[in-house]
VEXVEXDO-860599 format. One record per residue (C-alpha): x, z, y; residue in three letters; residue number from 1. Coordinates in Angstrom, 2 decimals, always signed. Each point is the difference from the previous one (the first is absolute). Example, Ala and Ser with C-alpha at 12.3 -4.5 7.8 and 13.67 -1.06 7.14 Angstrom:
2
R        xx        zz        yy   doti   zaba
R    +12.30     +7.80     -4.50    Ala      1
R     +1.37     -0.66     +3.44    Ser      2
This chain:
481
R        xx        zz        yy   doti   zaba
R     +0.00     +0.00     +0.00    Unk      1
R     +1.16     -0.87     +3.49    Unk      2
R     +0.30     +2.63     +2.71    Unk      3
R     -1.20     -0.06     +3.42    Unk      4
R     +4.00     +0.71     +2.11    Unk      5
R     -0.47     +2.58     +2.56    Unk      6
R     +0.24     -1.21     +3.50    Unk      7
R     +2.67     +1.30     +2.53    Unk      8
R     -2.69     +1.84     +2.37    Unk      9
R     -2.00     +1.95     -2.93    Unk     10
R     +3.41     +1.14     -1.82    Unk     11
R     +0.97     +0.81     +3.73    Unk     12
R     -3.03     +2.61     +0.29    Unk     13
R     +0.25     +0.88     -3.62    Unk     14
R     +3.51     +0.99     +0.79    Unk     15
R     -0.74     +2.07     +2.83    Unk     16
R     -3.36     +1.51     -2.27    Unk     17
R     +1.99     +1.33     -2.41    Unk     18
R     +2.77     +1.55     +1.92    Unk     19
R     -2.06     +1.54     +2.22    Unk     20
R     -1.79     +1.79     -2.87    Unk     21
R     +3.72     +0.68     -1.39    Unk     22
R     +1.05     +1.05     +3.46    Unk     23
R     -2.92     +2.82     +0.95    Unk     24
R     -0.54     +1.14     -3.58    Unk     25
R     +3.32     +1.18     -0.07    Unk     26
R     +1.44     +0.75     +3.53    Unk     27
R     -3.37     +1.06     +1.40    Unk     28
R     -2.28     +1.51     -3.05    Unk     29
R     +3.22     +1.16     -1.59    Unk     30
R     -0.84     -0.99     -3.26    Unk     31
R     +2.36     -1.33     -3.20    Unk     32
R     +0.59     -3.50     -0.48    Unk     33
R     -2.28     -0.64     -2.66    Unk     34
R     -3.50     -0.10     +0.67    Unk     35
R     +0.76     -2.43     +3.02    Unk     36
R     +1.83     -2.26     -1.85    Unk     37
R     -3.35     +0.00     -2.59    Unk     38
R     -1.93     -0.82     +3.07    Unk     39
R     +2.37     -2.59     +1.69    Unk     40
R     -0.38     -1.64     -3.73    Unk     41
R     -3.43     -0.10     +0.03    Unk     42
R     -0.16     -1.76     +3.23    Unk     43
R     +2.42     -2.41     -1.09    Unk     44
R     -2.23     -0.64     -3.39    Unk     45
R     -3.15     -0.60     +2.34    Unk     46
R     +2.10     -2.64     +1.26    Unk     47
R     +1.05     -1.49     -2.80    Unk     48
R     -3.42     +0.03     -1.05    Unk     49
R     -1.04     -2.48     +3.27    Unk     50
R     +2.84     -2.51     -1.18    Unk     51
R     -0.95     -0.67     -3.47    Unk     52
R     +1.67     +2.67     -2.05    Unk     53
R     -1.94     +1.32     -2.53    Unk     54
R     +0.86     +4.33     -1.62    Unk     55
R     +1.63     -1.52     -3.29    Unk     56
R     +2.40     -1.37     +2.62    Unk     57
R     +0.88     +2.48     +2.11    Unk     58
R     -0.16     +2.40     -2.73    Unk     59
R     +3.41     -2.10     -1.60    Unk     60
R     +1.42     +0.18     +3.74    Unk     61
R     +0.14     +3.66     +0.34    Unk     62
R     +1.01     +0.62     -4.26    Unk     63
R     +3.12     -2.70     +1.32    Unk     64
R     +0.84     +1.67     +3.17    Unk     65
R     +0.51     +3.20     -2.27    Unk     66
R     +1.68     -1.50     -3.01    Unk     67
R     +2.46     -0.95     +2.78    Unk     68
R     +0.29     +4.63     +0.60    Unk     69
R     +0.57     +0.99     -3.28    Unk     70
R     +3.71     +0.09     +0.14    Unk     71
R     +0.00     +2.07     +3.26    Unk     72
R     -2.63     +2.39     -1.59    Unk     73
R     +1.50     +0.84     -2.67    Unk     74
R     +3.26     +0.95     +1.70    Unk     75
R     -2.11     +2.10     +2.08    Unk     76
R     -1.13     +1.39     -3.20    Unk     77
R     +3.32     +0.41     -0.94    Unk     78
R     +1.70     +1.64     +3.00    Unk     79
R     -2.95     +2.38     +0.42    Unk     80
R     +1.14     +1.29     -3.85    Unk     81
R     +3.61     +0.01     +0.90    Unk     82
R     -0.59     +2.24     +3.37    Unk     83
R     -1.72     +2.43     -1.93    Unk     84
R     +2.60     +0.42     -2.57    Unk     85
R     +2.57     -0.19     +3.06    Unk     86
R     -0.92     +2.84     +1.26    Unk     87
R     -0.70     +2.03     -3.10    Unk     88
R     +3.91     -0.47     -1.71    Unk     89
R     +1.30     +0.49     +3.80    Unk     90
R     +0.67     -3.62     +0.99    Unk     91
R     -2.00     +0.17     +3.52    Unk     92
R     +0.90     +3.57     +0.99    Unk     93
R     +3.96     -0.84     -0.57    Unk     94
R     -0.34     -2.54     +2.34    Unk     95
R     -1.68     +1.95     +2.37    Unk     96
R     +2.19     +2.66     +0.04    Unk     97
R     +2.92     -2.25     +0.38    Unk     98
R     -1.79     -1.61     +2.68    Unk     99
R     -0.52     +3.17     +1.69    Unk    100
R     +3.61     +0.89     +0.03    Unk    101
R     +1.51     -3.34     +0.61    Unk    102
R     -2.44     -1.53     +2.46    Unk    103
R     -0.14     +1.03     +4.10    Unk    104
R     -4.13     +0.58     +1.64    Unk    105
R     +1.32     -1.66     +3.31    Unk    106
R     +1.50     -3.47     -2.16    Unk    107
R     -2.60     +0.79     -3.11    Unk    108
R     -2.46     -3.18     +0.63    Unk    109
R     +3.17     -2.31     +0.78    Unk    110
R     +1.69     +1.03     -3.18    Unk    111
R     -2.99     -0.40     -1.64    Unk    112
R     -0.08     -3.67     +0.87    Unk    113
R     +3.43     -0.86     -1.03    Unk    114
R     -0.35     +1.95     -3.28    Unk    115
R     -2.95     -2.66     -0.46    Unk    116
R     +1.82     -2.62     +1.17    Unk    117
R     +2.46     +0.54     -2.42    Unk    118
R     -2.05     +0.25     -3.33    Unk    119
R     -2.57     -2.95     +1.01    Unk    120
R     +3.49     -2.49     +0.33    Unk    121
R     +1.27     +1.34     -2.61    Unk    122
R     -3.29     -0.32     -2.25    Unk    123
R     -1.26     -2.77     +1.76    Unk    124
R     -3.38     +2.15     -0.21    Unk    125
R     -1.82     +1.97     +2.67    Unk    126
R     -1.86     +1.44     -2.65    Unk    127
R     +3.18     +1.85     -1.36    Unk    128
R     +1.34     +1.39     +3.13    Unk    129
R     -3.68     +1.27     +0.57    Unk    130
R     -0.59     +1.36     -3.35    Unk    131
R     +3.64     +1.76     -0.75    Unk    132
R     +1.79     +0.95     +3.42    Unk    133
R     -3.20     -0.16     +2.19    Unk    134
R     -1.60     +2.80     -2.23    Unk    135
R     +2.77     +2.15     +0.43    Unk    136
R     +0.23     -0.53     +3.58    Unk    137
R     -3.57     +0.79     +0.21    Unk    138
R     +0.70     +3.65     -1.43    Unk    139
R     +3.16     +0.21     +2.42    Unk    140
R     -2.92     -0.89     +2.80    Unk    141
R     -2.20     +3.00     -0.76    Unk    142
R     +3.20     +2.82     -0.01    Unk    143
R     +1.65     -1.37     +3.46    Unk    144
R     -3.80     -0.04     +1.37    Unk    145
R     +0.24     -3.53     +1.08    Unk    146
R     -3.26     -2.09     +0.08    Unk    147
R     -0.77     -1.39     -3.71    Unk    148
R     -1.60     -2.88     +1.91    Unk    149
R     +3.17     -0.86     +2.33    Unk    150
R     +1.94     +0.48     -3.78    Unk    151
R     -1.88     -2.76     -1.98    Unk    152
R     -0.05     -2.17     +3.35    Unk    153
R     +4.19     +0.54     -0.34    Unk    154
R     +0.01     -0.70     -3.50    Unk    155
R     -2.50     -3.05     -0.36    Unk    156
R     +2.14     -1.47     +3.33    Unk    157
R     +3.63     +0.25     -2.03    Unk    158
R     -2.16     -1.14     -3.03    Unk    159
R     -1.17     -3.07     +1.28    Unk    160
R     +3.43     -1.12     +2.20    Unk    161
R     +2.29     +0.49     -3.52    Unk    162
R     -2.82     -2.12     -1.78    Unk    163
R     -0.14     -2.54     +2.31    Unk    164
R     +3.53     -0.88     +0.03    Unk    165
R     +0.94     +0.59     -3.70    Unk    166
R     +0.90     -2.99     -2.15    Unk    167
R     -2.03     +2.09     -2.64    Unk    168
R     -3.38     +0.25     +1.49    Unk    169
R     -2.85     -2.45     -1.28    Unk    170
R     -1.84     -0.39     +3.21    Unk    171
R     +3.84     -0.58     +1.73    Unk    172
R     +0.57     -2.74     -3.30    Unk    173
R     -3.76     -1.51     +0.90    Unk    174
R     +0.08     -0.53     +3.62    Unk    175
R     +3.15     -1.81     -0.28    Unk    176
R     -1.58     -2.14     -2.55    Unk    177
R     -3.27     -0.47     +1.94    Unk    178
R     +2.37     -1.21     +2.71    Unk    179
R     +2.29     -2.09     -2.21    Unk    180
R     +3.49     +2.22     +1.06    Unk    181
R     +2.58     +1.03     -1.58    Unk    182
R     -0.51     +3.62     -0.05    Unk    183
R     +2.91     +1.24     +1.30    Unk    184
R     -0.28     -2.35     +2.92    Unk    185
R     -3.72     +1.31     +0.31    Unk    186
R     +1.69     +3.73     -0.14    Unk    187
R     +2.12     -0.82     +2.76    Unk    188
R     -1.94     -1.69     +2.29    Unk    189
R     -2.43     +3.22     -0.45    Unk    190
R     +2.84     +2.08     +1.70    Unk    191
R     -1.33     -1.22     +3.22    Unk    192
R     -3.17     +1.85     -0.05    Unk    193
R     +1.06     +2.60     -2.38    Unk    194
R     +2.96     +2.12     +1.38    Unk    195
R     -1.73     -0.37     +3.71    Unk    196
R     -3.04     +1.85     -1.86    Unk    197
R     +1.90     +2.51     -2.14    Unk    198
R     +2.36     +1.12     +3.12    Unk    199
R     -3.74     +0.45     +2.36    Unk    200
R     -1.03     +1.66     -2.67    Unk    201
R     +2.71     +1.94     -0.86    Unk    202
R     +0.41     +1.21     +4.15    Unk    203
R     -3.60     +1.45     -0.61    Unk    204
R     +0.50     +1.83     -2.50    Unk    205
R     +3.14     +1.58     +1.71    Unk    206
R     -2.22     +0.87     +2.66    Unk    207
R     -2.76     +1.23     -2.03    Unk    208
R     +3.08     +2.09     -1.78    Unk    209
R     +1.36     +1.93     +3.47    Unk    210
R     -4.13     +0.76     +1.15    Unk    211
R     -0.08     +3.68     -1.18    Unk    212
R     -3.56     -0.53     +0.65    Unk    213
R     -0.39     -2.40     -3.29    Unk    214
R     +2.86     +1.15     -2.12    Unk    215
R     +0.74     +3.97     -0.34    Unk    216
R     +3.11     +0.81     -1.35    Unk    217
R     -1.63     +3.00     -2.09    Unk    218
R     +3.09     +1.31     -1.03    Unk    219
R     -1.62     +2.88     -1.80    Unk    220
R     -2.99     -2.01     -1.99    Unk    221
R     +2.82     -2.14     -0.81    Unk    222
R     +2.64     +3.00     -1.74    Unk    223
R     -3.50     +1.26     -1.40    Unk    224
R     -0.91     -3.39     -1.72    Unk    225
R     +3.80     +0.19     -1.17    Unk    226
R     -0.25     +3.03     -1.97    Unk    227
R     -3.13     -0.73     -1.10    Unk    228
R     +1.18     -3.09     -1.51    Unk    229
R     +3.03     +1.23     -1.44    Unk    230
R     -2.13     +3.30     -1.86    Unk    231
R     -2.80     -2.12     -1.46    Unk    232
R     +1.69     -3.50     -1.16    Unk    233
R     +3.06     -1.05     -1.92    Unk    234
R     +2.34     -1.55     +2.64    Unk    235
R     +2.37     -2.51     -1.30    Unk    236
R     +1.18     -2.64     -0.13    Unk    237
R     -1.50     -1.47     -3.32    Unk    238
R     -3.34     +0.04     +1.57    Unk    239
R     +1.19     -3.10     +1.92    Unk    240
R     +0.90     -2.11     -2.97    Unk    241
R     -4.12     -1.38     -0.06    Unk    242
R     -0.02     -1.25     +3.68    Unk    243
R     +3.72     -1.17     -0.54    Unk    244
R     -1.29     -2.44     -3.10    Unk    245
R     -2.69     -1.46     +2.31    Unk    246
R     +2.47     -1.07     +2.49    Unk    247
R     +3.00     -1.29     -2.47    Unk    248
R     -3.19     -2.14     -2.14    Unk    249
R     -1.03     -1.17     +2.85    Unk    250
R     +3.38     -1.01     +1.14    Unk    251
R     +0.51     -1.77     -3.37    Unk    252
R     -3.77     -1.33     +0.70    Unk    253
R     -1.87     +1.04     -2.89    Unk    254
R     -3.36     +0.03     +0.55    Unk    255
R     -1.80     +2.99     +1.77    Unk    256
R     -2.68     +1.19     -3.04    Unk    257
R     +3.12     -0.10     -2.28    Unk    258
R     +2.18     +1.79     +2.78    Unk    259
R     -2.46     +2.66     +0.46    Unk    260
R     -0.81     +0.96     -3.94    Unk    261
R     +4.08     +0.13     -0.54    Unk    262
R     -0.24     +2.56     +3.27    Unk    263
R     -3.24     +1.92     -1.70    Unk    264
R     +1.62     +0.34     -3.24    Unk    265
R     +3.04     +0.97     +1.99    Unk    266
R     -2.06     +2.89     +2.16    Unk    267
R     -1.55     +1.06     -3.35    Unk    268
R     +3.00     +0.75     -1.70    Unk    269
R     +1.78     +1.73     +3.06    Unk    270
R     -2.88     +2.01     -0.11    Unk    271
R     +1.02     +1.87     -3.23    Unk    272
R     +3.44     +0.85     +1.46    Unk    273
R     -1.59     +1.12     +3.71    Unk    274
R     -3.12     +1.63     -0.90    Unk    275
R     +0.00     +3.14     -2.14    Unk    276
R     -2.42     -0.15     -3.18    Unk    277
R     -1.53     -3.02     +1.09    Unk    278
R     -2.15     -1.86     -2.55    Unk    279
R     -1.81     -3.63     -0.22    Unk    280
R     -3.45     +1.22     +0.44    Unk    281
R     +1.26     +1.24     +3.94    Unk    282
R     +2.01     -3.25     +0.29    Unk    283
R     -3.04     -2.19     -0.57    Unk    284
R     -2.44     +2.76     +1.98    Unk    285
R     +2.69     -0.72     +2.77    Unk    286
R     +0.13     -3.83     -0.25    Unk    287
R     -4.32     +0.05     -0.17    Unk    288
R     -0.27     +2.41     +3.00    Unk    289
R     +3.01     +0.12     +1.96    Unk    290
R     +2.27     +3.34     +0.13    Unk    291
R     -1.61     +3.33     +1.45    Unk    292
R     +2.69     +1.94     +1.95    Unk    293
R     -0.73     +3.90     +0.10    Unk    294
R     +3.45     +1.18     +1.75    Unk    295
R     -2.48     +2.23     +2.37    Unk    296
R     +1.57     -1.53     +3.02    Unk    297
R     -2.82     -2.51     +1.36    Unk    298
R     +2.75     -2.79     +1.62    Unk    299
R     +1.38     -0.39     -3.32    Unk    300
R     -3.24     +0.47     -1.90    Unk    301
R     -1.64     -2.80     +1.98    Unk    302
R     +3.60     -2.05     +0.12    Unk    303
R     -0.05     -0.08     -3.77    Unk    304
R     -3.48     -0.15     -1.02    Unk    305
R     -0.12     -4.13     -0.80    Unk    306
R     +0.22     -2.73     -2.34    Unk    307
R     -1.98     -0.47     -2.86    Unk    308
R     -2.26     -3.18     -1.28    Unk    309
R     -2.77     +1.43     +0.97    Unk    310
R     +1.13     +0.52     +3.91    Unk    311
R     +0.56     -4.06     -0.33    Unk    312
R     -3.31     -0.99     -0.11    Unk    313
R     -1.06     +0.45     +3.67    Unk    314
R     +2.84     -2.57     +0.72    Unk    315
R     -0.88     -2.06     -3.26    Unk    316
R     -3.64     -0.36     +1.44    Unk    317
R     +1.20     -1.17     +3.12    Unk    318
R     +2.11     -2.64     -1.63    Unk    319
R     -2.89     -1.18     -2.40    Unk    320
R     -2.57     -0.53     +2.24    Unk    321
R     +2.29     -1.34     +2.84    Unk    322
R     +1.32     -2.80     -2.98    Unk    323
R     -3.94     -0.27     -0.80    Unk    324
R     -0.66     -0.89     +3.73    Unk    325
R     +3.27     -1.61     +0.25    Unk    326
R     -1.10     -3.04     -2.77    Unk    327
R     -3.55     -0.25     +1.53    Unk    328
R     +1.83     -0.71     +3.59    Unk    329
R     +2.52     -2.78     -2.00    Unk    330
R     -2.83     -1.60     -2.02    Unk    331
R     -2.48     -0.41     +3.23    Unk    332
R     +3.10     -1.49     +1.93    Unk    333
R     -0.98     +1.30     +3.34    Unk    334
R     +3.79     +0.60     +1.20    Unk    335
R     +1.03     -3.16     -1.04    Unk    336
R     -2.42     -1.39     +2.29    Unk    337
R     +1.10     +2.21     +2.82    Unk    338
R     +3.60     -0.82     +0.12    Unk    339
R     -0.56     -3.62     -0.73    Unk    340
R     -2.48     -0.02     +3.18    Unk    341
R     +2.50     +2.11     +2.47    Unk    342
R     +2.95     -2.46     -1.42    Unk    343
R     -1.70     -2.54     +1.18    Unk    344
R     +0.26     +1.27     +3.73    Unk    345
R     +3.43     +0.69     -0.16    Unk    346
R     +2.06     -1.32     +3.28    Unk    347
R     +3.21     +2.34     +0.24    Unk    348
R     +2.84     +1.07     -2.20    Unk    349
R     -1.18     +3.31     +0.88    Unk    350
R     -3.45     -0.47     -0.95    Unk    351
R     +1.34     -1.12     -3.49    Unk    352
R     +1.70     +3.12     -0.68    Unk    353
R     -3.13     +1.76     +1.84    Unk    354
R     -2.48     -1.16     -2.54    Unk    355
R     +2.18     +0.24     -2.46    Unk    356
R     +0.65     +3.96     +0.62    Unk    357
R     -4.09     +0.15     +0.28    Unk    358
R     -1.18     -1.92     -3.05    Unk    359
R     +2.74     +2.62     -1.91    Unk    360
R     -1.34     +2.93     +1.91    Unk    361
R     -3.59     -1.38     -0.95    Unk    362
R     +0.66     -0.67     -3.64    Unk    363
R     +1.23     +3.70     -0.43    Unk    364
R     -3.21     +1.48     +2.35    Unk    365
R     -2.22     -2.59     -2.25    Unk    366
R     +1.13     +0.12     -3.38    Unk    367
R     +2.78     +3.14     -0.02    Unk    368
R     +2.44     -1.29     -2.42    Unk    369
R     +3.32     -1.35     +0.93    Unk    370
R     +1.01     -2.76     -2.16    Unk    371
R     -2.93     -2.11     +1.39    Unk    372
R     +0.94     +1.16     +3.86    Unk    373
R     +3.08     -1.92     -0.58    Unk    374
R     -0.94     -2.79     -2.37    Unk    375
R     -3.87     -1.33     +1.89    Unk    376
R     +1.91     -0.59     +3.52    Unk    377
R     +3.32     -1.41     -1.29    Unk    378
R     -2.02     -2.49     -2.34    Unk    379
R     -2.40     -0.32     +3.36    Unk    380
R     +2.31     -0.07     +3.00    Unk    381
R     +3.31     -1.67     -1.64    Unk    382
R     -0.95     -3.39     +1.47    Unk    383
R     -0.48     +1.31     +3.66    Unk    384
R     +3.89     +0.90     -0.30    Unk    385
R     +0.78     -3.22     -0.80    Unk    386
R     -2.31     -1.70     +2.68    Unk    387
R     +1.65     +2.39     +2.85    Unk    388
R     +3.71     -0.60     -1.38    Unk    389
R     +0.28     +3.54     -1.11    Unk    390
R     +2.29     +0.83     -3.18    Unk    391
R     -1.39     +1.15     -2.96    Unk    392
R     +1.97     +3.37     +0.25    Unk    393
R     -2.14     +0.78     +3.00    Unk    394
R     -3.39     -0.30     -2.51    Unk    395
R     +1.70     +2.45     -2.55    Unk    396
R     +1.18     +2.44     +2.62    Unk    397
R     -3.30     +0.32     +1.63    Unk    398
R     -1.98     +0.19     -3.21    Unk    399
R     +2.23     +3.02     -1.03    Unk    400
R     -0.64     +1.21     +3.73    Unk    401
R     -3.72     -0.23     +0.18    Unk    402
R     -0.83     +0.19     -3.94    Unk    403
R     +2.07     +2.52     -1.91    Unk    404
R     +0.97     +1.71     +2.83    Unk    405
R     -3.19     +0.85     +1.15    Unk    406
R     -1.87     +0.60     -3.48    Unk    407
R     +1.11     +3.51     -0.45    Unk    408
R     -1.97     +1.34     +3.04    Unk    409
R     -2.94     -1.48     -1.05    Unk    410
R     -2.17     +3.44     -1.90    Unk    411
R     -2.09     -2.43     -1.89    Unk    412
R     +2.93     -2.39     -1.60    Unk    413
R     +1.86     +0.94     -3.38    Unk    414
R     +3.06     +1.35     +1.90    Unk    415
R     -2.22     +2.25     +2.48    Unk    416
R     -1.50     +1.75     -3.13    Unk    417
R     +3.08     +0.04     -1.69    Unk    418
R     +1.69     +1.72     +2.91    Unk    419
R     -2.91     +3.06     +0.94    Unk    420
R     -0.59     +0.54     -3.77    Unk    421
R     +4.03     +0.05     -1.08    Unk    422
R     +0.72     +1.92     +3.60    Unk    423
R     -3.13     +2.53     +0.06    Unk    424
R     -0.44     -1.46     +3.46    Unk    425
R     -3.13     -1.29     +1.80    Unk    426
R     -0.11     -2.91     +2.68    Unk    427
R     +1.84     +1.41     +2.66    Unk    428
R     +3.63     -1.43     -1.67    Unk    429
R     -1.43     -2.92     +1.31    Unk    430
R     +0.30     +1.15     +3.36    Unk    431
R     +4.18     +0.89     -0.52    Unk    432
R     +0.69     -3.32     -1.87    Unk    433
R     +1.42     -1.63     +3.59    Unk    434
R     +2.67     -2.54     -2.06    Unk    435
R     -3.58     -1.39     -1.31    Unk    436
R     -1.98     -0.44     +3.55    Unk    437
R     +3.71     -1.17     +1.89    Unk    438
R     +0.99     -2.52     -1.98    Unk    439
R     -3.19     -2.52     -0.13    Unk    440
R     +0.46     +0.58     +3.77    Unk    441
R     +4.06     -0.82     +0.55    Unk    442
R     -1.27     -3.16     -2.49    Unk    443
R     -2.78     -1.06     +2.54    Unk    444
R     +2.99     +0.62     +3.19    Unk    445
R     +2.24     -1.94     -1.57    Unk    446
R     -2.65     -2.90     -0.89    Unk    447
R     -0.64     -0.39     +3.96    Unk    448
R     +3.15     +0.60     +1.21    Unk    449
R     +1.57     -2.46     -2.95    Unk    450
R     +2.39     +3.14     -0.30    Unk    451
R     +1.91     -0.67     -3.82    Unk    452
R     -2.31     -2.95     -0.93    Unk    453
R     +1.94     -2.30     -1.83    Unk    454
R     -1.03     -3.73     +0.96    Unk    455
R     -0.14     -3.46     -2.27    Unk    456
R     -0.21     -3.70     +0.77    Unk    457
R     -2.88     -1.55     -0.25    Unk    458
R     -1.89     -3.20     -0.51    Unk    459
R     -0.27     -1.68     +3.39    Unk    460
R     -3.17     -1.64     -1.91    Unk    461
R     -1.10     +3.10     -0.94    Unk    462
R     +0.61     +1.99     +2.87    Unk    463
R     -1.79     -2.76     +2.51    Unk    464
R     -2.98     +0.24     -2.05    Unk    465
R     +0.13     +4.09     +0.08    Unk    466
R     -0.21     -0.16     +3.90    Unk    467
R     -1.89     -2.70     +0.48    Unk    468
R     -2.69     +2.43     -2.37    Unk    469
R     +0.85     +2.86     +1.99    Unk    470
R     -0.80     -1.60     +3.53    Unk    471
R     -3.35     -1.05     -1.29    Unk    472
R     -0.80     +3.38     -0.92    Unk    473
R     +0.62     +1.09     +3.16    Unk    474
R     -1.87     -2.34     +1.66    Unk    475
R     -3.36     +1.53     +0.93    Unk    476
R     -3.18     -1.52     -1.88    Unk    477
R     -2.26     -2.51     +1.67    Unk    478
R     -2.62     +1.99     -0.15    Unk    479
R     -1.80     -2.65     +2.27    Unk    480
R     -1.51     -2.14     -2.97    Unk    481
């Protein structure tokens, strides 16, 4: 059966619909992701309905768009299980109290974006920075009395930058691809917008660091948090050898399920060594439920009361039905239309890298998931480079910019749950993820300025007939007849 295509004004307004009920649910109603994203879906099905689509077929959409999750579920799954058992054999709290003698209040949130810098190039993962050295820093966060929300916002920031620029990352390996680079030409040429963003971001978060109205030293919660450590956990050494294997697999790039089960297995048997008369029946209680701290001193007790499957499936509801919505929005097509009808307007280099920063912005708002942020505009746009004489490099550097960049601060997307559930953090990271909001920006300077673009010949053929198209688009309509 043929399908009505949506037209460019009605996936306009459905675009603005659905983020609007996105938008107030959550910022002003305060609610969780979910139930808006159930009713966003159901306006886009209505929609559907009016072009032709019938249940049976948007009922395959949304069971694709979540075939497409299952991987990052189930290493959601997994991490939540390996926290747990973390924390129980003394994994978490030796971090934390290493963290709490090592680490400075006044340079805490800067170190805590190199640290992440560090593990995501290494790893070429976001996802393992977040999950292994962002948890600890997240207990360190809680003794030094420094915002938990200003913490994640540090660690998703050094995150991001280290997985943007590793040779390791997928989404780095895609956009490159998308753009037809060489990837470590693509990595380079990224530098441009990168380090300007990491060193803004970085000068905040000094700033934020010497406020002794945001960050209190707490010298004495922090000595208390110390002891308390020390007296109710085994700290060594040996509890690091789990969090250690997920960096060196992923280094050697195994895959992540099989990464994470060799760290489990690795937790579990630490456990025996750490944890006095221990048995399998607590393990698995642990890995159902998370781990239950009872030290009697409430910043540790709610510090190391997490992981778990079970604590997983607020963020594993979030990614199903934002994949269920997600497949609805890519069978109906509407933001294909969109960025095929605002390419056709296009006049400037700037407005190239302009729409291309929106329609990646849009595709994460829209659909939340950040392979298709970065994939749907290159595949859309890549001919408007070409037309306005603009290197492919830009395209890839831009998508990265705009797409992967952006993804994580969006609550709704599979990186936004992943972050609040793994963290124990609400929305308000989003506001103290600056490398995430300054970098589409320095992309969108650059594109008007012509700052860093890299230029290529073109066609005289080709490029007669792009002007001559864009001065009769800019020639006001005859409205006369």
């Amino acid at each position: 059966m043929k399908y009505r295509s949506p037209s460019f004004f009605m996936s306009i307004c459905l675009i603005l619909v659905i983020t609007t009920v996105l938008g107030v649910s959550i910022l002003r109603f305060e609610t969780s992701p979910q139930v808006p994203i159930v009713i966003a879906a159901i306006i886009v099905a209505v929609y559907g309905y009016t072009l032709g689509y019938k249940w049976k077929d948007l009922e395959k959409a949304m069971v694709k768009g979540i075939s497409a999750g299952i991987p990052p579920i189930l290493i959601l799954c997994m991490i939540g299980i390996i926290i747990g058992i973390w924390t129980m054999n003394g994994t978490v709290p030796t971090m934390a109290y290493y963290g709490l003698n090592l680490l400075s209040p006044q340079f805490f949130l800067v170190s805590s974006v190199i640290l992440c810098i560090i593990v995501s190039v290494m790893t070429g993962s976001s996802w393992s920075a977040i999950s292994t050295i962002g948890v600890a820093l997240m207990g360190v966060s809680y003794g030094m009395d420094i915002s938990p929300a200003m913490t994640a916002g540090a660690i998703v920031c050094g995150a991001v930058f280290g997985d943007k620029l590793s040779p390791l990352s997928d989404t780095t390996n895609l956009a490159s691809a998308i753009g037809k680079v060489d990837i470590f030409e693509h990595i380079r040429h990224m530098l441009w917008t990168t380090i300007p963003a990491l060193i803004i971001t970085l000068g905040i978060f000094t700033v934020i660091g010497f406020n002794s109205q945001l960050v209190n030293p707490a010298g004495s919660q922090i000595e208390e948090m110390i002891q308390t450590l020390h007296a109710n956990f085994s700290i060594t050494m040996i509890t690091l050898l789990s969090p250690l294997t997920i960096v060196v697999m992923a280094l050697k790039k195994f895959p992540p399920i099989p990464t994470l089960v060799v760290s489990l297995c690795i937790a579990v048997l630490t456990s025996f060594y750490t944890v006095s008369e221990v048995s399998l029946s607590e393990l698995m209680a642990t890995a159902q439920n998370g781990y239950a701290a009872d030290t009697g001193v409430a910043s540790i007790d709610s510090l190391l009361s997490i992981g778990g499957l079970s604590n997983m499936m607020f963020g594993v509801s979030i990614i199903l039905m934002a994949l269920a919505f997600g497949g609805l929005v890519q069978q109906i097509g509407f933001q294909q239309a969109v960025i095929e009808g605002i390419a056709r307007f296009l006049k400037r280099k700037g407005n190239v890298i302009l729409t291309t920063v929106l329609s990646c912005i849009g595709v994460n708002v829209t659909i939340g998931e950040a392979y298709l942020s970065v994939v749907l505009p290159g595949q859309m746009l890549e001919s408007t480079y070409q037309q306005a004489g603009l290197h492919r490099k830009n395209l890839s550097r831009t998508l990265e910019d705009a797409g992967t960049v952006v993804h994580p601060i969006i609550p709704w997307g599979v990186s936004g749950a992943f972050i609040m559930t793994t963290l124990n953090i609400g929305m308000e990271y989003i506001l103290f993820s600056f490398i995430c909001f300054i970098t589409p920006v320095i992309a969108i300077i650059y594109g008007y300025t012509g700052f860093s673009l890299v230029h290529t010949e073109v066609n005289p053929v080709q490029l007669e007939k792009w002007e001559e198209q864009e001065e009769n688009l800019s020639k006001p309509a005859n409205i006369s007849s």
